[in-house]
C-alpha positions, -999 to +999 in steps of 0.1 A: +263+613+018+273+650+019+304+640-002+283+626-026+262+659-031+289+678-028+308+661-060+272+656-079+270+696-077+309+701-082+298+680-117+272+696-124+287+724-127+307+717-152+285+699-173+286+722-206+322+702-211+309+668-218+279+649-244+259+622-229+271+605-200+256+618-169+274+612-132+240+597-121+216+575-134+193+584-161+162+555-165+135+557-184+111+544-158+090+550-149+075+561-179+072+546-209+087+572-230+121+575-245+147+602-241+165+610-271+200+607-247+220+577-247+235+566-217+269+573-224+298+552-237+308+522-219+279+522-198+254+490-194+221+500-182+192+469-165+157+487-164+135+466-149+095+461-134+070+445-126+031+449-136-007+435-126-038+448-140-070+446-144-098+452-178-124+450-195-127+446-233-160+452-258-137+431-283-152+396-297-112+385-290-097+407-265-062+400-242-071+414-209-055+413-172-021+415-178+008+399-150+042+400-155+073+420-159+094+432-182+132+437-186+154+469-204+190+465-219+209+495-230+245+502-236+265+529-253+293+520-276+314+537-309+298+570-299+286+593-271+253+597-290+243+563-301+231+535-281+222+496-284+189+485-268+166+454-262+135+451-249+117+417-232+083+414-221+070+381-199+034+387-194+004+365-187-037+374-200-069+362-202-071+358-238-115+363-239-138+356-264-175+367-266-204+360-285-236+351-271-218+340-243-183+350-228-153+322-225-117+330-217-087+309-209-052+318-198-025+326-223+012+333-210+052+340-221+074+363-237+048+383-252+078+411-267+114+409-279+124+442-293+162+449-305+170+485-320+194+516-320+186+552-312+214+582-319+208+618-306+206+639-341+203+671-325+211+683-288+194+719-282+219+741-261+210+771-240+223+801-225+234+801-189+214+829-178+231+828-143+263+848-158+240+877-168+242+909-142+236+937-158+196+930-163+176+907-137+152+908-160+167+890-187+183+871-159+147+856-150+130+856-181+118+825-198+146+816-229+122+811-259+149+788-271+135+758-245+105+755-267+128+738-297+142+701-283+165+679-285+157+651-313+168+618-314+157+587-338+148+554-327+155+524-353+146+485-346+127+456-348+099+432-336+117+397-334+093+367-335+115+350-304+085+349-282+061+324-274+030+307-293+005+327-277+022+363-288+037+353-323+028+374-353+040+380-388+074+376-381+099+399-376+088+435-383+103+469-379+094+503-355+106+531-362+103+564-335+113+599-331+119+610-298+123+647-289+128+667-251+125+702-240+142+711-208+118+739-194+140+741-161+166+720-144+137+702-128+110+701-155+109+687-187+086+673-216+097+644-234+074+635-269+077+602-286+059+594-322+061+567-337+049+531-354+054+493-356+051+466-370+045+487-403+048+462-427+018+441-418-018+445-416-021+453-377+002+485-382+004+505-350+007+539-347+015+555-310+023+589-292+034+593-258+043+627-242+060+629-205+061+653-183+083+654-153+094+675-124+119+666-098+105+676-065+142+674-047+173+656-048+159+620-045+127+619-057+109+632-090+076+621-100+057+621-139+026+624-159+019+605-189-004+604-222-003+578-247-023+569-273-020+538-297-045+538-329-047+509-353-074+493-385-088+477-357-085+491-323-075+524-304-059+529-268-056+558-247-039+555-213-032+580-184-005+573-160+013+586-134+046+579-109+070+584-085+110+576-091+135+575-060+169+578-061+187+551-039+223+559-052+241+571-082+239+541-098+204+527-088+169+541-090+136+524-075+101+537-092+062+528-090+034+537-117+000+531-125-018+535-158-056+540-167-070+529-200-100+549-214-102+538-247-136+535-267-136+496-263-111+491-236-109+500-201-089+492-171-055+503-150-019+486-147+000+491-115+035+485-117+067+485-093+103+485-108+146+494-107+169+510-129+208+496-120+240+504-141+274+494-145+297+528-153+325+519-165+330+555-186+357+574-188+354+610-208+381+629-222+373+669-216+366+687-252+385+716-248+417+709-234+419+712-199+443+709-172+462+690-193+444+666-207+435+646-179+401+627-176+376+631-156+338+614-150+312+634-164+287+653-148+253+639-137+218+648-126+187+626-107+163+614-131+157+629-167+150+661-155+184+661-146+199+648-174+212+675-188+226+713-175+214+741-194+244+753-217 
C-alpha cells in the first residue's frame, strides 16, 4: 500500500507532462454531473448503481417511486480529449393517475438508452505557485485564473431502444456543455447546462452544479443542485455523497437526492461502483529521457483529476 502512494505522488508530480489520462480512476459518481475530461485513450470505464425512492406527485399522470439501477460506458479512442459514452437506465414506477379518485399500477424496463460523444475544447492551466520564493504572499494567494474552467461539449442522442412503458417520440438529440474550476487540489465545481429531447414538444432544459472536496486520500464526498424545467413540469433536487477509493482502478460511492419541486416531492437513495480496464500507454510531450513511455499521472476522484499547471 505505501508503494502505491508513493508512485501515485511520484505521478502526480509530474502531471503538467501529460492531457487526460489520470493514474487513478476518475468516475462521475456519484453525482450526476459531467466532467468536461475524458478518460484517457485506451481506457474502458463501467459506472454503475443502484437506486430506490420514494414521492409524491400533484400531477393528474405522474411516474413516482422509482427502483432500479442504471449502468455507464465510457471509452477514450482517436484522441486524448474525446470520448465515446452510453448511458442505460432499468427502472421500475408507479405510473399514478388522479382525478376524483387516485389509481396507479406498476410500469417497469429500460426506461433510458443514451449514446453520445463529449471532447474537452478548452483545458484551463495554472501556475504552480509552489516554485515561487521570493514572496509568500503571492505564494498563498488565491490565482484569479481558477475562476475561468475548463469547457468541454457534450453531443448525443435519446434512442427509442427501451421499453413500452418509457417510449417517446423516437430518437431525439441532447446537447450539454460541461465546464470545471479546480479551486484547490481537493476542491472543485463542476457546472453542466444543457437540454434534450429538443426537437419534440416535452423539450427539457437542466442545470446541475457539483461541488466536491476530497477529505483524504480515499475518500471525498459532494454536494449537488439540479434543476430540470419543461412546458409542463419543473424539478429541483438536492443531493449529497460520499465516494471511496478501494484501488486505483475501482471506486465504491453512496448518494441520496431530495426533490422539492412545486408539484413533486420525495428522495432517491442510491449505492454504486466505478471499475476500469487501463490499458493506456502515453508518450511524454516534450521529449524526455529518451522517448520512453511512461503511465500518466493520476489523482482520487475528480478533485484529483487534474494537477494545477
Amino acid at each position: 500500500m505505501k508503494k502505491f502512494w508513493f508512485f501515485t505522488i511520484f505521478f502526480i508530480l509530474k502531471s503538467n507532462l501529460y492531457a487526460q489520462y489520470t493514474d487513478i480512476i476518475n468516475s462521475n459518481r456519484p453525482g450526476k454531473s459531467e466532467s468536461p475530461y475524458s478518460v484517457g485513450t485506451d481506457v474502458f470505464q463501467v459506472e454503475s448503481g443502484f437506486f430506490y425512492g420514494q414521492g409524491d406527485s400533484q400531477n393528474m399522470f405522474s411516474i413516482i417511486n422509482p427502483v432500479g439501477g442504471n449502468l455507464f460506458l465510457r471509452y477514450g479512442k482517436f484522441n486524448e480529449k474525446l470520448e465515446i459514452n452510453s448511458q442505460i437506465i432499468y427502472q421500475e414506477n408507479d405510473l399514478q393517475f388522479k382525478n376524483i379518485f387516485t389509481s396507479s399500477t406498476q410500469i417497469g424496463g429500460i426506461s433510458a438508452f443514451n449514446v453520445g460523444v463529449k471532447y474537452l475544447i478548452y483545458e484551463r492551466k495554472y501556475t504552480d505557485k509552489s516554485k515561487e520564493i521570493k514572496s509568500w504572499k503571492k505564494r498563498m494567494a488565491f490565482d484569479k485564473n481558477r475562476w475561468i474552467p475548463s469547457v468541454g461539449v457534450y453531443i448525443g442522442v435519446h434512442t427509442n431502444f427501451v421499453s413500452d412503458d418509457y417510449k417517446s417520440d423516437g430518437i431525439t438529440p441532447r446537447v450539454a456543455l460541461l465546464l470545471q474550476n479546480n479551486f484547490s487540489d481537493r476542491l472543485n465545481l463542476i457546472t453542466n447546462i444543457g437540454t434534450s429531447n429538443i426537437s419534440s414538444d416535452y423539450a427539457v432544459y437542466t442545470y446541475i452544479v457539483t461541488m466536491t472536496y476530497a477529505i483524504n486520500q480515499l475518500v471525498s464526498f459532494f454536494v449537488e443542485h439540479q434543476g430540470d424545467l419543461s412546458k409542463y413540469d419543473n424539478d429541483f433536487q438536492f443531493g449529497g455523497g460520499l465516494a471511496y477509493l478501494y484501488s486505483k482502478n475501482f471506486q465504491l460511492d453512496l448518494a441520496v437526492r431530495a426533490s422539492l419541486g412545486p408539484v413533486k416531492s420525495g428522495y432517491v437513495a442510491g449505492v454504486g461502483a466505478s471499475w476500469r480496464l487501463d490499458m493506456h500507454q502515453d508518450e511524454l510531450i516534450k521529449a524526455n529521457q529518451g522517448g520512453k513511455k511512461h503511465k500518466n499521472d493520476g489523482f482520487f476522484s475528480r478533485l484529483f483529476k487534474r494537477k494545477n499547471k
